[in-house]
C-alpha positions in Angstrom: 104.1 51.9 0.5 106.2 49.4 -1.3 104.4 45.9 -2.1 108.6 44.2 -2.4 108.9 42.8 0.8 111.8 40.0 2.1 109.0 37.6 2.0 107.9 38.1 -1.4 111.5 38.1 -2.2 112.2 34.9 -0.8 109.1 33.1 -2.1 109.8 34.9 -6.1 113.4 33.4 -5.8 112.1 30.2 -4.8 109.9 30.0 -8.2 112.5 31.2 -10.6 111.5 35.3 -10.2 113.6 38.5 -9.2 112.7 42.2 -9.5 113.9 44.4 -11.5 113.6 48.4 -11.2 113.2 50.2 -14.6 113.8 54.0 -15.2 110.8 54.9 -14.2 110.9 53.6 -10.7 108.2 50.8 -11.8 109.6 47.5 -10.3 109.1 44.0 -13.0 109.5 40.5 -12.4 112.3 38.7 -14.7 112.2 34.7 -15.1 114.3 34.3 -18.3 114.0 31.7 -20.9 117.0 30.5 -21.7 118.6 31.2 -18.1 122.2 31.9 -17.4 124.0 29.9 -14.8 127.6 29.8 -13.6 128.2 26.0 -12.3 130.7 26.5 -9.8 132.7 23.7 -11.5 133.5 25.2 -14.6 134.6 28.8 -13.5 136.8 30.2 -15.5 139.7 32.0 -14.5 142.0 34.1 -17.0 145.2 34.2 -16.8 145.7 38.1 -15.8 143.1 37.8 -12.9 144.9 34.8 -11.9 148.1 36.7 -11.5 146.0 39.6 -10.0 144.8 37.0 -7.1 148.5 35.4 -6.6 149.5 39.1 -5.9 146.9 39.3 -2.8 146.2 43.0 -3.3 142.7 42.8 -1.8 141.4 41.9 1.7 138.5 39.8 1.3 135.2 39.9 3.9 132.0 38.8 3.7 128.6 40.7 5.0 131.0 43.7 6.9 129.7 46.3 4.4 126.3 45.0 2.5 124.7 48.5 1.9 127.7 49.8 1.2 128.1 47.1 -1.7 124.7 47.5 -3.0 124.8 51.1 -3.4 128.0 50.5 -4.7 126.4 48.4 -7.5 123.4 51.0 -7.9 126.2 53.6 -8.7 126.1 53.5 -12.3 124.5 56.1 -15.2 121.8 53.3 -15.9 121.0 50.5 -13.2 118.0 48.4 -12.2 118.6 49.0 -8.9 116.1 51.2 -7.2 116.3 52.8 -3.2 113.3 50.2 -3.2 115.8 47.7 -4.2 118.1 48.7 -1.9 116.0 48.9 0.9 114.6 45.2 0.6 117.6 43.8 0.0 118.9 45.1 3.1 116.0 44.0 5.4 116.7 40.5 3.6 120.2 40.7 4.7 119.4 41.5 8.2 117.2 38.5 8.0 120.5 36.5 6.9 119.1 35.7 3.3 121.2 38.2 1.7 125.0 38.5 1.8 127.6 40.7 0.2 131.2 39.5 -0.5 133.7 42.5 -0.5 137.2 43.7 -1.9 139.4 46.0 0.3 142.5 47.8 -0.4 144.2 50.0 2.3 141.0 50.5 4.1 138.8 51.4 1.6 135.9 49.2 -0.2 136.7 48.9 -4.1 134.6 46.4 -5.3 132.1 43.4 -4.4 129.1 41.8 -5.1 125.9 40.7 -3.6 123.3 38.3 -3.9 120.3 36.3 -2.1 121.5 32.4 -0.4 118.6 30.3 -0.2 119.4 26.6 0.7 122.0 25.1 -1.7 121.4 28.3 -4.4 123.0 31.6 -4.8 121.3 34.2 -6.6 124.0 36.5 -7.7 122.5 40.3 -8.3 125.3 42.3 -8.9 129.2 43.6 -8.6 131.0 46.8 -8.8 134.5 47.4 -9.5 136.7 50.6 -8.2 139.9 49.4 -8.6 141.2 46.4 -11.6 140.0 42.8 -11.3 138.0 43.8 -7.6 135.1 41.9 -7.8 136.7 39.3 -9.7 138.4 38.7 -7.3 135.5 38.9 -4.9 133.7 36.7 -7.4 136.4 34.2 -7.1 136.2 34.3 -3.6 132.6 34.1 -3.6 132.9 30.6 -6.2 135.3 29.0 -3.2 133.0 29.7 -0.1 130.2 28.5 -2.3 132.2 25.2 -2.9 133.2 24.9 0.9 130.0 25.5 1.8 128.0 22.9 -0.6 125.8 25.0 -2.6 125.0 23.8 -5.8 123.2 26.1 -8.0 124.7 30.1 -9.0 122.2 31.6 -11.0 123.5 34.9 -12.7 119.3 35.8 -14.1 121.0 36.9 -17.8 124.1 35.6 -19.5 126.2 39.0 -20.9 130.0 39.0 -22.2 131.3 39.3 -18.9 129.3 36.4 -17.1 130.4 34.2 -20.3 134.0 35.0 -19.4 133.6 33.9 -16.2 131.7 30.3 -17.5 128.2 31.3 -17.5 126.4 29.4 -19.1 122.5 29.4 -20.6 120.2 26.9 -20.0 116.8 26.2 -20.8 114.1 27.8 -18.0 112.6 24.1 -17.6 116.0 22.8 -16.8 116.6 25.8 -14.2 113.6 25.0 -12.9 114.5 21.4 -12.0 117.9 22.7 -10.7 116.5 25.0 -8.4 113.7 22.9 -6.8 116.3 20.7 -6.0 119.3 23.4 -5.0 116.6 25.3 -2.3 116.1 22.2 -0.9 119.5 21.6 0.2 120.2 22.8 4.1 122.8 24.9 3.5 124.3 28.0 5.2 126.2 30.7 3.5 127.6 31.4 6.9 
């Protein structure tokens, strides 16, 4: 019997935690000192994927395929995401707390991400990519309905060459900590 459950989810994001699965199947908490951030005003957007989104290749939808996506993500030689994981993550996004942005092309799904909304913060968890710039563009996608919708915190857990391209950013756990007291407070709705 697994002891991850939406609840304990909800209430670890809320103090600055998220799980983990190693190799092993053994699950660990993570609260990272410094913590990587991507503030939704200074996304950065290169020139190729900027091309890639004026071409309108992919057909973007939110929460139509969320297992799909996280399995997607799981699908990888090493990941951290477990059928634990996967399972609690999708009882949290039948409870509406966690939601999946998706790229389509001719039918198919060929990239996305997904992550856990909780007031005015996004936890971002992960993306996959099937076909170039996918959930880039997805991400991008994800940055402007985050705007629209006046969130104010994406937290991206660990800052890694790709997140930097992006604009992550690393700051210190206290200041996180401050941010997100104040970002879960927020009544917002990712829908």
């Amino acid at each position: 019997m697994s002891i991850l459950t939406p609840d304990l989810l909800i209430l670890a994001y809320q103090q600055g935690y998220f799980p983990m699965a190693e190799p092993d199947g053994e699950m660990y908490w993570h609260s990272p000192d410094p913590r990587a951030i991507i503030p939704l005003d200074g996304v950065r957007i290169s020139r190729s994927l900027r091309k890639t989104l004026a071409k309108n290749i992919y057909d973007i939808r939110i929460n139509t395929a969320f297992h799909d996506v996280i399995t997607g993500c799981a699908d990888r030689e090493e990941t951290w995401i477990s059928a634990e994981i996967i399972d609690v993550y999708t009882e949290l996004h039948e409870r509406g707390f966690a939601h999946s942005v998706e790229a389509w092309h001719q039918g198919a799904l060929v990239g996305g991400l997904y992550g856990v909304a909780i007031g005015g913060a996004f936890f971002g968890e992960s993306m996959f990519s099937r076909m170039p710039d996918s959930s880039k563009v997805a991400f991008v996608h994800l940055v402007e309905h985050l705007r629209s919708r006046r969130f104010i915190l994406l937290d991206s857990q660990y800052l890694n060459p790709h997140i930097q391209r992006l604009g992550g950013i690393e700051i210190p756990r206290s200041e996180y900590m401050r941010r997100l007291g104040i970002a879960i407070n927020i009544p917002c709705s990712f829908l």
